[in-house]
N, C-alpha and C positions, 0 to 999 in steps of 0.2 A: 980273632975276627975271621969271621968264614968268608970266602973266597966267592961268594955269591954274586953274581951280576944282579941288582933287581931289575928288575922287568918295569919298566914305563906302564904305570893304569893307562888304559885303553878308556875315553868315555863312551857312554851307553849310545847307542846308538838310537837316533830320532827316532820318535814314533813316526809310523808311514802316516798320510793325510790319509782320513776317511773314503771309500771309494764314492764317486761322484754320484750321484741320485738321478737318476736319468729324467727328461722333464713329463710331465703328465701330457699327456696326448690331448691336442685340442676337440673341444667336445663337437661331436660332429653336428652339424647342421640337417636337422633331417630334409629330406629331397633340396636340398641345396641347386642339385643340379636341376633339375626339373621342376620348377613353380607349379602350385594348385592353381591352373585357369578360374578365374571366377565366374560365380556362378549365372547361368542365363538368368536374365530379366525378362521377366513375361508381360508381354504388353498389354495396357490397360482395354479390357473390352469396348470396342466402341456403341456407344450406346443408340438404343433407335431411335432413328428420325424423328424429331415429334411432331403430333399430326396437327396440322394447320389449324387455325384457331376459325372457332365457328364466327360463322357471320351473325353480326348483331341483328338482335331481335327489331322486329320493326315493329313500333308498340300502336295498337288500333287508335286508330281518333276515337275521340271522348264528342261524344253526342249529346248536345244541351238541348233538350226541350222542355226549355221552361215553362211553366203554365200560372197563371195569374189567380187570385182568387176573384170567386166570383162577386165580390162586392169591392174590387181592388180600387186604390185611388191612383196609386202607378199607372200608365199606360202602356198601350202595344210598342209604340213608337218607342218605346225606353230600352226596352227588352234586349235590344243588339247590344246596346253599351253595358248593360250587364251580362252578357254572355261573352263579351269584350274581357271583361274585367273578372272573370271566371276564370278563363283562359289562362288570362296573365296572371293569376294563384296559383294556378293548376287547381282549381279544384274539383272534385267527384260531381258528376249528375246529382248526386241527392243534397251533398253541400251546399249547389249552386242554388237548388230549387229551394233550401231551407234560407240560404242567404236570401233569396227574392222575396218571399213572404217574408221575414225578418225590414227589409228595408221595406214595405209597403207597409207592414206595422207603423213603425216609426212615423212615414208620412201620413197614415189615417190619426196617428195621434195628433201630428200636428196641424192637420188642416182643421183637424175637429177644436182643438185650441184657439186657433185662429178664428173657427166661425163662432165659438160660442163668446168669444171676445170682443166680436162688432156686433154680435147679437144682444150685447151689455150693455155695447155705447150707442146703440141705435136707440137700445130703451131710453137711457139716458137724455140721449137730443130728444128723444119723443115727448120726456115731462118736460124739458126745458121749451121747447117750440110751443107745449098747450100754454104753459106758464107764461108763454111772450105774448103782450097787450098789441103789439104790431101782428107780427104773423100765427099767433094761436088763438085759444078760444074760437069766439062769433068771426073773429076776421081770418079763421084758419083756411075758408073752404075759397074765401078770394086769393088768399094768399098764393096757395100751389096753385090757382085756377095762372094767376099772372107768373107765378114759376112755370109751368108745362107751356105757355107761349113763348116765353125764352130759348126754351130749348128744342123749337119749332125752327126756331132760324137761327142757331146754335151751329158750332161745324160738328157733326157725326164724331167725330174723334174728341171735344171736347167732353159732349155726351156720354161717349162712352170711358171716358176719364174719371168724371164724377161716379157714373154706377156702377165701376168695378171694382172703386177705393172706398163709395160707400158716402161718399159726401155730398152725396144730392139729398142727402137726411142731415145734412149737419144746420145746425140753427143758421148760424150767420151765412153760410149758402143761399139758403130757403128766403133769408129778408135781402138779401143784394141781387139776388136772381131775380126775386118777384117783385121789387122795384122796377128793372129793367122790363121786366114784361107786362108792367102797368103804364110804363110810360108810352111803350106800342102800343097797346091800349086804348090808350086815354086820345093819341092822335098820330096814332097810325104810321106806317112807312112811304114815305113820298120820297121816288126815285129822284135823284138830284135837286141840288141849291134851290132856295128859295128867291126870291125875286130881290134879298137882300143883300143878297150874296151869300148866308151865311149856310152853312152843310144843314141839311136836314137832322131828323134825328137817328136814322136807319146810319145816314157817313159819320153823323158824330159818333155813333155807340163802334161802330167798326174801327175808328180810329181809335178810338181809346179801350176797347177790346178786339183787339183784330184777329187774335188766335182764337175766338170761342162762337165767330160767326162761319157759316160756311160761303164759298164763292160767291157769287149775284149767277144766277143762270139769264 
C-alpha cells in the first residue's frame, strides 16, 4: 500500500453570473424642452358694409278713363262704381275699359229681353181688349175715352205706376179704369155731401181708392 495521502476533489467552481446588460437609454423626446408654439390664426376678413337697401319704388297711379259706347245703356252716373271696382282688382286701363263694354253688353241684352217681352204681352192685351164686347171693338174708342178721364184726377205717381209696368194696357185695367171714368162722366164731381148726407161720388171713389187720386187743390 503506498504511502499516498489523497488529495480531497476540490468541486468546480461556479460559473460567474452573466455580466449585467446595461438598460436601453430612454428614447429621447424630440424638443421636449422647448414646445412648437402654435401656429397663428388669421383672422377672418371683415367683410363690407352692405349698402343700404334701395327705397321702394313708388308705382304711378293707374288712370281710368273709361269711355262708354256710343249707343251704351249703362250710364255716366255708373261709371265711378266701376272705376271703384277696377281699383279694387287691380285692374289695367284696358281691362277695365273691356270689363265696361263687357258689362253694358250684358245689360243691352237684357233690357232688349225685357222690352221685346212687354212688346209680346202688350200685343197679347191688345187681341184680348179688341176681343172684349165691354171695352173693344165699337165700344173701344168710349172705352179709353172714360180711361184717360180717370187718370185726369189720378194722383201723378199712380199714373205713372201704371206707364212704367206697362199696365195701363192690360185688359182688366182698361175696364175698371174706364168704369170709374164713366161714372165722372155720366154725373160729374160735386164738391161735398149731398143734402142727404151721403159722400158724393168724387169722396166715395177717394175713399175707396185714396192712393190713385191726387190731393183736392
Amino acid at each position: 500500500m503506498s504511502d499516498t495521502i489523497a488529495t480531497p476533489a476540490v468541486p468546480p467552481a461556479a460559473p460567474s453570473a452573466p455580466a449585467a446588460v446595461p438598460p436601453a437609454p430612454a428614447a429621447a423626446i424630440p424638443n421636449a424642452a422647448t414646445p412648437t408654439p402654435p401656429a397663428a390664426v388669421t383672422p377672418p376678413a371683415t367683410p363690407p358694409a352692405a349698402a343700404p337697401p334701395a327705397p321702394p319704388a313708388v308705382p304711378e297711379p293707374v288712370v281710368y278713363d273709361l269711355k262708354l259706347p256710343a249707343d251704351a245703356v249703362l250710364s255716366k252716373e255708373q261709371l265711378p262704381g266701376l272705376v271703384d271696382l277696377a281699383k279694387k282688382l287691380e285692374m289695367t286701363p284696358k281691362q277695365a275699359q273691356a270689363f265696361v263694354e263687357h258689362q253694358n253688353a250684358l245689360l243691352a241684352t237684357a233690357t232688349k229681353a225685357e222690352a221685346d217681352a212687354l212688346a209680346k204681352q202688350t200685343a197679347e192685351w191688345n187681341t184680348a181688349i179688341q176681343a172684349d164686347p165691354e171695352i173693344g171693338g165699337q165700344n173701344h174708342d168710349a172705352a179709353k175715352a172714360n180711361f184717360d178721364r180717370f187718370l185726369t184726377k189720378a194722383s201723378p205717381k199712380f199714373v205713372e205706376l201704371l206707364k212704367s209696368t206697362g199696365f195701363d194696357g192690360h185688359p182688366e185695367v182698361l175696364r175698371e179704369l174706364s168704369r170709374l171714368g164713366k161714372l165722372m162722366g155720366e154725373h160729374g164731381f160735386v164738391k161735398g155731401g149731398n143734402s142727404g148726407g151721403k159722400p158724393s161720388d168724387e169722396e166715395a171713389l177717394r175713399q175707396t181708392y185714396p192712393g190713385m187720386f191726387a190731393a183736392a187743390s
